[in-house]
C-alpha positions in Angstrom: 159.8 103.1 112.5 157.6 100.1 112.6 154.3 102.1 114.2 154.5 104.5 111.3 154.3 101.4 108.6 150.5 100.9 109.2 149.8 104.5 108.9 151.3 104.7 105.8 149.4 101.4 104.6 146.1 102.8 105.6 146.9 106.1 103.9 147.5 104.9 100.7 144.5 102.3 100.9 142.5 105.6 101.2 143.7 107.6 98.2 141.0 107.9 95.9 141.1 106.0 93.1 141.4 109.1 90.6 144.6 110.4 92.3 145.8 107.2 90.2 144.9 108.7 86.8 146.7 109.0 83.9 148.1 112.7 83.5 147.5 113.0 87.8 144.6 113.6 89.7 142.9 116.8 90.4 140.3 117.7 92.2 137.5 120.3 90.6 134.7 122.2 92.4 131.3 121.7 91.7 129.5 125.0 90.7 125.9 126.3 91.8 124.5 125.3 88.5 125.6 122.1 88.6 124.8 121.4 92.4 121.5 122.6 91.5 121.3 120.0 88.6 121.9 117.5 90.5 119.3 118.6 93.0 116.8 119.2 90.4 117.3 115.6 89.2 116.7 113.9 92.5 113.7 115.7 93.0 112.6 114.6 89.4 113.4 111.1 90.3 111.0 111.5 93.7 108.5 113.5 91.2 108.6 109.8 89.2 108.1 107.7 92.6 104.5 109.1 92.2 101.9 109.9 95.0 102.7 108.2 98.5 100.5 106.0 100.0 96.8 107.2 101.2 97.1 109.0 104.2 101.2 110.0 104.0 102.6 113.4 103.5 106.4 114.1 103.7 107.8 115.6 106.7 111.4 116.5 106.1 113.8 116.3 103.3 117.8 116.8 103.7 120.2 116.9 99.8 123.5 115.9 100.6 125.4 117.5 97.2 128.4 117.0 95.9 130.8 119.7 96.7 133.7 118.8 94.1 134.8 115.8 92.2 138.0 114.1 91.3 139.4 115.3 87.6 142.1 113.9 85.0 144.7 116.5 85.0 145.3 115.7 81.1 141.8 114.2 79.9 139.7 116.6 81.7 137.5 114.0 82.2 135.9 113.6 85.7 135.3 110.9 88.0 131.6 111.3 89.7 130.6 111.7 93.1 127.4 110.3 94.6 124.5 112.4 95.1 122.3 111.6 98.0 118.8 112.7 99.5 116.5 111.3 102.2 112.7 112.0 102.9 110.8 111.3 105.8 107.0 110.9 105.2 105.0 109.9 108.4 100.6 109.0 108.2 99.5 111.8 110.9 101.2 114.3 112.6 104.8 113.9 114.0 105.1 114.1 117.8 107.0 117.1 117.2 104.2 119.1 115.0 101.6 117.6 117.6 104.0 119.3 120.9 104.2 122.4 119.1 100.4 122.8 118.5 99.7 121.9 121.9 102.5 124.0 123.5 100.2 127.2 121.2 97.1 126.2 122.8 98.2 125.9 126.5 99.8 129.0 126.6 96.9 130.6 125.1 94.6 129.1 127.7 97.2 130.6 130.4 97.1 133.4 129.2 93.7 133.5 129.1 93.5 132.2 133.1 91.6 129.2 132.0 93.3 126.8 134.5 90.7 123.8 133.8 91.4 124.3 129.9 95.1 123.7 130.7 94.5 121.0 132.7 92.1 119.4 129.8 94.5 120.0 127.1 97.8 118.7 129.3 95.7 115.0 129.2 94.4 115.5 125.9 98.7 115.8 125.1 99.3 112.8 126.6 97.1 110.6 125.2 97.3 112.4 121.7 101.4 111.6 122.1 100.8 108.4 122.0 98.9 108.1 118.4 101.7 110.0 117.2 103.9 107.2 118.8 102.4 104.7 116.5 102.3 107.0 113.7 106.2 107.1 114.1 106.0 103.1 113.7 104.5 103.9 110.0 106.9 106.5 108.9 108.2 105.4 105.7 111.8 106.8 104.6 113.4 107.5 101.0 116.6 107.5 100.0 117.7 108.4 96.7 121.2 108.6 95.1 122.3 109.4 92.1 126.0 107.3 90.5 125.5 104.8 93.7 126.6 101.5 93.9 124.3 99.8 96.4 126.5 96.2 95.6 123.2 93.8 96.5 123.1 90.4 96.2 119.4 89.1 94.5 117.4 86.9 96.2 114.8 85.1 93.1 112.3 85.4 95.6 112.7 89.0 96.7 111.8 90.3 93.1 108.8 92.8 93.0 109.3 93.9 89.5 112.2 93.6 87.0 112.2 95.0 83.3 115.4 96.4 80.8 117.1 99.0 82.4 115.8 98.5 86.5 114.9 96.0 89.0 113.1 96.3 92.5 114.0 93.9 95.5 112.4 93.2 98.9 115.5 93.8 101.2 113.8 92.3 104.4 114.2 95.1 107.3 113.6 95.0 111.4 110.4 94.2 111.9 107.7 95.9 111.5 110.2 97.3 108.9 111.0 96.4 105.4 113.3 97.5 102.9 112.5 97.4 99.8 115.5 98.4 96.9 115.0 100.2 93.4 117.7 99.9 90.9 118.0 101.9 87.7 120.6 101.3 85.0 120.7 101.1 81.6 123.6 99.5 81.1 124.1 97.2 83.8 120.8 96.2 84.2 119.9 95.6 80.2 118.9 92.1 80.9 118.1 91.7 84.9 117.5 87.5 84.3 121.3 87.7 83.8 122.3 89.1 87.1 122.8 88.0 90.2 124.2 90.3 92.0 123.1 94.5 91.9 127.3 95.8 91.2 127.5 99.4 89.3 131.1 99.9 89.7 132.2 99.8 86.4 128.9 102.0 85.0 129.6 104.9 87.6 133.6 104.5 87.9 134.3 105.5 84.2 135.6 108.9 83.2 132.6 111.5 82.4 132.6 114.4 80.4 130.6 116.2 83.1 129.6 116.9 86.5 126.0 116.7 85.9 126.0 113.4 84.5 123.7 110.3 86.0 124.7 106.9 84.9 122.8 105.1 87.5 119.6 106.1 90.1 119.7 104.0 93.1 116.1 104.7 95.3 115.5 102.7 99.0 111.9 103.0 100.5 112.0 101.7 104.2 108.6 101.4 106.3 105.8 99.2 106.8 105.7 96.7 104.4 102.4 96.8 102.5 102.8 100.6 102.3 106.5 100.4 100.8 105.4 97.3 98.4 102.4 99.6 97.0 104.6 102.5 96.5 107.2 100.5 94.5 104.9 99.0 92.8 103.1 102.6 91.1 107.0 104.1 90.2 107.1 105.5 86.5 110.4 103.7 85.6 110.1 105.1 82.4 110.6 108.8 83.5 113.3 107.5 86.3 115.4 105.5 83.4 115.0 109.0 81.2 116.7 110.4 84.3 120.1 108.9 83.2 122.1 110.6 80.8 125.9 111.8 80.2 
């Protein structure tokens, strides 16, 4: 009997907070429409990011929506669950777009018979594989989430920009990595001189009256610094803070 005590612990430190609700907890499913919503808000919200640095184009992108979100059997209300995308966007080809162009052209020259052309373009490979290595270095990564608390303490000096509503913050990063933190909230963030500390429970934990709803925008850029810093620097907060809505 005393093994099974811990289980039961963990279990109920791992019941979702809205199983707790007044009137019992529900569980709802989020519909195409509003998975699409949500979708079409994050790529609004990458829309306001503006152009990437000279020289970058994006790569990949993966959404990662909501499927269903917790519901007040009585109120109706709904307790939101975090949207989240991530976008890859290298300067130069990716070692994978490079092997696959290269891959084309030997077989061509095989098929052709050209043995010395398949020979050149095998070193050409290898030596192109490399630049692509250091292209890899530069890739710069974006994450976006929509009703995310990143919890982030402030560091004064780590402060790119701050105004009513959003604040961004130099993170630091691996080198030659740096991580650089974009924070949208109305309501948390009306007066960034006041805040120490980045915490949006208590703006994205409430009850909402839908689904679709975006309290708070959340956005992390990680690559070479100078790159990252420009990019944060050219964001249209405006049309990211006219993002969030009920």
């Amino acid at each position: 009997m005393r093994r099974t005590l811990p289980c039961v612990v963990v279990l109920l430190l791992a019941t979702p907070v809205w199983l707790a609700a007044d009137g019992g907890g529900t569980s709802d499913p989020v519909a195409r429409n509003e998975a699409l919503a949500l979708k079409t808000a994050v790529k609004s919200v990458v829309e306001a990011l503006g152009t990437p640095p000279a020289g970058y184009d994006k790569t990949s992108e993966d959404y990662r929506l909501p499927t269903e979100m917790g519901m007040d059997g009585d109120s109706k209300q709904f307790w939101l669950a975090s949207t989240e995308a991530e976008f890859e966007y290298l300067k130069g080809k990716s070692g994978e777009q490079l092997g696959q162009e290269y891959q084309q052209k030997i077989m061509d020259a095989q098929a052709r018979g050209d043995y010395t052309e398949m020979q050149r373009l095998s070193t050409e490979f290898q030596q192109t594989m490399m630049a692509a290595a250091s292209a890899e270095m530069a890739k710069i990564t974006v994450r976006v989430w929509l009703n995310h608390d990143p919890y982030q303490t402030i560091d004064p000096e780590g402060v790119i920009w701050e105004t009513p509503g959003a604040i961004a913050l130099r993170k630091g990063g691996a080198d030659p990595q740096t991580e650089v933190l974009l924070v949208f909230d109305p309501k948390t963030l009306a007066d960034t001189q006041k805040v120490s500390r980045i915490s949006l429970h208590e703006t994205i934990r409430g009850p909402a009256g839908q689904k679709t709803a975006v309290r708070a925008i959340v956005v992390e850029l990680v690559g070479p610094e100078a790159a990252v810093t420009e990019w944060a620097n050219n964001v249209d907060k405006g049309k990211v803070l006219a993002l969030i809505h009920e």
